[in-house]
N, C-alpha and C positions, 0 to 999 in steps of 0.2 A: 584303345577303347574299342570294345566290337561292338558289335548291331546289337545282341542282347542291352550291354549295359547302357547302353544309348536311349535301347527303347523304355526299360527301369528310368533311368533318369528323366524321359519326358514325362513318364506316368507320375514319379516322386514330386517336377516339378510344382504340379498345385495346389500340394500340400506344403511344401517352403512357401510358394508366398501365403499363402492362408496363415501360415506360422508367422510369417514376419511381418503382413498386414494385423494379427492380435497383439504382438510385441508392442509394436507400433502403437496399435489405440490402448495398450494398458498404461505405456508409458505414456503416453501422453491423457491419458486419465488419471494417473498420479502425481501427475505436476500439474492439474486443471488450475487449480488454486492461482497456482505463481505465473501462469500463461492469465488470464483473467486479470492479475496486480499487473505484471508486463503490459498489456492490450490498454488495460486502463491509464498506464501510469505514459505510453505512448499518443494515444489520445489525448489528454492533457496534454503533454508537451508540441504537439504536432497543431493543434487547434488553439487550444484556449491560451497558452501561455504564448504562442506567437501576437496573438490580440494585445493580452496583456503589454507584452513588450513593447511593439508596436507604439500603443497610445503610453505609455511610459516616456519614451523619447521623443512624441509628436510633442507641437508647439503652435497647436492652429488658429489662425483667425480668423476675421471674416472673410467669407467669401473662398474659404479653401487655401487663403497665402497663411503661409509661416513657414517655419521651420524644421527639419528633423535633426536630430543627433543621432552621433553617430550610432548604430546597429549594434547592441551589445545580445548576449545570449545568458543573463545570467538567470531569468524562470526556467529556461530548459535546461543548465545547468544544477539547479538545485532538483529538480525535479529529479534527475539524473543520479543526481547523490542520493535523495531518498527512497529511491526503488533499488537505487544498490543496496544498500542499509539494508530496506525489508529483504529483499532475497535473500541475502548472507542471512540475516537473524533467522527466517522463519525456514533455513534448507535442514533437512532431516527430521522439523518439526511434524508428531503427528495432529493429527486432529482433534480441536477446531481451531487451533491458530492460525495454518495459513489460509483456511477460508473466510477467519474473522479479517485478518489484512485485507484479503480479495476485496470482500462486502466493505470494506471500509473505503480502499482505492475507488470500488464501483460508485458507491454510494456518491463521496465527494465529486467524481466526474458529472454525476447526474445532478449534483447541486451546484455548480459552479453554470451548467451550461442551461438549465433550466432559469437561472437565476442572474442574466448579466451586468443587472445592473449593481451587486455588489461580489462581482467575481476577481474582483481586488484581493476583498478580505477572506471571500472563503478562499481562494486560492492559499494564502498563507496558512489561514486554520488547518486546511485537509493536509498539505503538507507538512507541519510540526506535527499535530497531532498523530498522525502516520510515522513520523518520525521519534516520537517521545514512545507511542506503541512498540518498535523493533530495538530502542534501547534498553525498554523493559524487559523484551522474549529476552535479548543478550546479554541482560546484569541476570534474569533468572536460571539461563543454561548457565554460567559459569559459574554461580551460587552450587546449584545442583551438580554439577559437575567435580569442584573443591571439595562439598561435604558430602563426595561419596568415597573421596578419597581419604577421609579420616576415618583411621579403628579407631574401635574402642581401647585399644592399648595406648593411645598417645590422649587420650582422657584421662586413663588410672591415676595419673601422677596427681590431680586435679579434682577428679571425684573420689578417687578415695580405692574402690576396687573395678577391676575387670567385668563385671557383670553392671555393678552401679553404672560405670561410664557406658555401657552399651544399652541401658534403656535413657539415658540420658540424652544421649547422640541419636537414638528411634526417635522419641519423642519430637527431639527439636527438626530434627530432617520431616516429620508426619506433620508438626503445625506450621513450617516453614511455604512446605510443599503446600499444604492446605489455601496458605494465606497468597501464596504464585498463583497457584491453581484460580481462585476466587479472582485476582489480578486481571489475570489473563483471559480468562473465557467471560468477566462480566462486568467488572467494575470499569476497567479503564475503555473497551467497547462500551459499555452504557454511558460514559460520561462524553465520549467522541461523538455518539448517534446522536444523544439528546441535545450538546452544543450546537452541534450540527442544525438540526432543526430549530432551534432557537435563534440559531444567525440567518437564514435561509428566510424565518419570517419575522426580521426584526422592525426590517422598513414596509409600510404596505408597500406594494406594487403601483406602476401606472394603471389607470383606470384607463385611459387611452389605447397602448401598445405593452403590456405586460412585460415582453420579452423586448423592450427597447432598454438598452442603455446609457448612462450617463452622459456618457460622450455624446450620443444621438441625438442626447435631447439638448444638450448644449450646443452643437449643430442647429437644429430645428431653430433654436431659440435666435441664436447667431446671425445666420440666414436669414431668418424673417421667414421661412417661403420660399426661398430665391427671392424676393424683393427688393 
């Protein structure tokens, strides 16, 4: 390599990284979505569902004596399972499903942690429901999938002619697709949002400490004060 192409190459090189710093944020602008369910679904696990467990195995009395059992992991386990779930179901998906997953992940974090003293149940809710969500994307990719793989020649035998089976097969692929489509971008998100907020204010809150939970107050209560 001589001086020439030396001096080309220092001048070329900041243009590569300009090129490989936009690579960089497109790709990771394209997976915003599943990085946001990721971030969310780590958060839960890392915070909330260590609490969870925690007071799951605790056994306390007065005064701070009791027991624990032993240290199991199975909230961060499922947690685990369900954001594998969504990833597999919602990858190659285009938009708005894997931002509907996102907002669904996000959503349930911000209800569980705004809300502790019934982050039992939502905990379980966000996760099923996030979970019955990515069985659906994956019963409708493989639905769509199968019946794109049928001509209309392996109808003929059935409808009658070649052209007949081919608007027969249009048709039911167009209201199939229609009734997925509906599914997916609003019915089963409208039914998760609205629960959502329906479990979120089912109990009033403390009028004392809002953001106290059960356990806390069964403490307080316990204690006396420290008395």
């Amino acid at each position: 390599m001589n001086f020439d192409q030396i001096n080309l190459f220092l001048l070329d090189l900041p243009i590569y990284a300009a090129n490989g710093l936009l690579w960089l944020l497109y790709t990771l602008l394209g997976s915003l979505a599943a990085l946001v369910s990721l971030g969310s679904a780590a958060t839960l696990a890392l915070v909330v569902d260590t609490v969870v467990q925690q007071l799951a195995g605790a056994r306390p009395l007065r005064q701070g004596r009791g027991e624990t059992l032993p240290v199991a992991h199975t909230a961060q386990i499922l947690t685990g399972l369900v954001i594998t779930l969504w990833l597999g179901a919602q990858w190659g998906m285009g938009a708005p499903v894997p931002w509907i997953g996102a907002a669904m992940w996000l959503t349930g974090l911000l209800a569980v942690l705004i809300s502790p003293a019934q982050r039992f149940n939502l905990l379980h809710f966000v996760k099923s429901g996030i979970a019955v969500y990515a069985l659906a994307v994956i019963g409708s990719r493989l639905y769509l999938g199968m019946a794109s793989q049928v001509s209309p020649d392996q109808w003929a035998a059935l409808v009658g002619t070649a052209q007949g089976a081919a608007n027969v097969v249009a048709n039911t692929r167009g209201n199939v697709t229609t009734i997925i489509t509906w599914g997916l971008w609003l019915v089963i998100p409208l039914g998760y949002f609205s629960l959502l907020v329906q479990k979120l204010f089912l109990n009033p809150v403390s009028l004392i400490n809002p953001l106290t939970s059960y356990e806390e107050m069964l403490i307080l209560l316990r204690d006396r004060g420290g008395r």
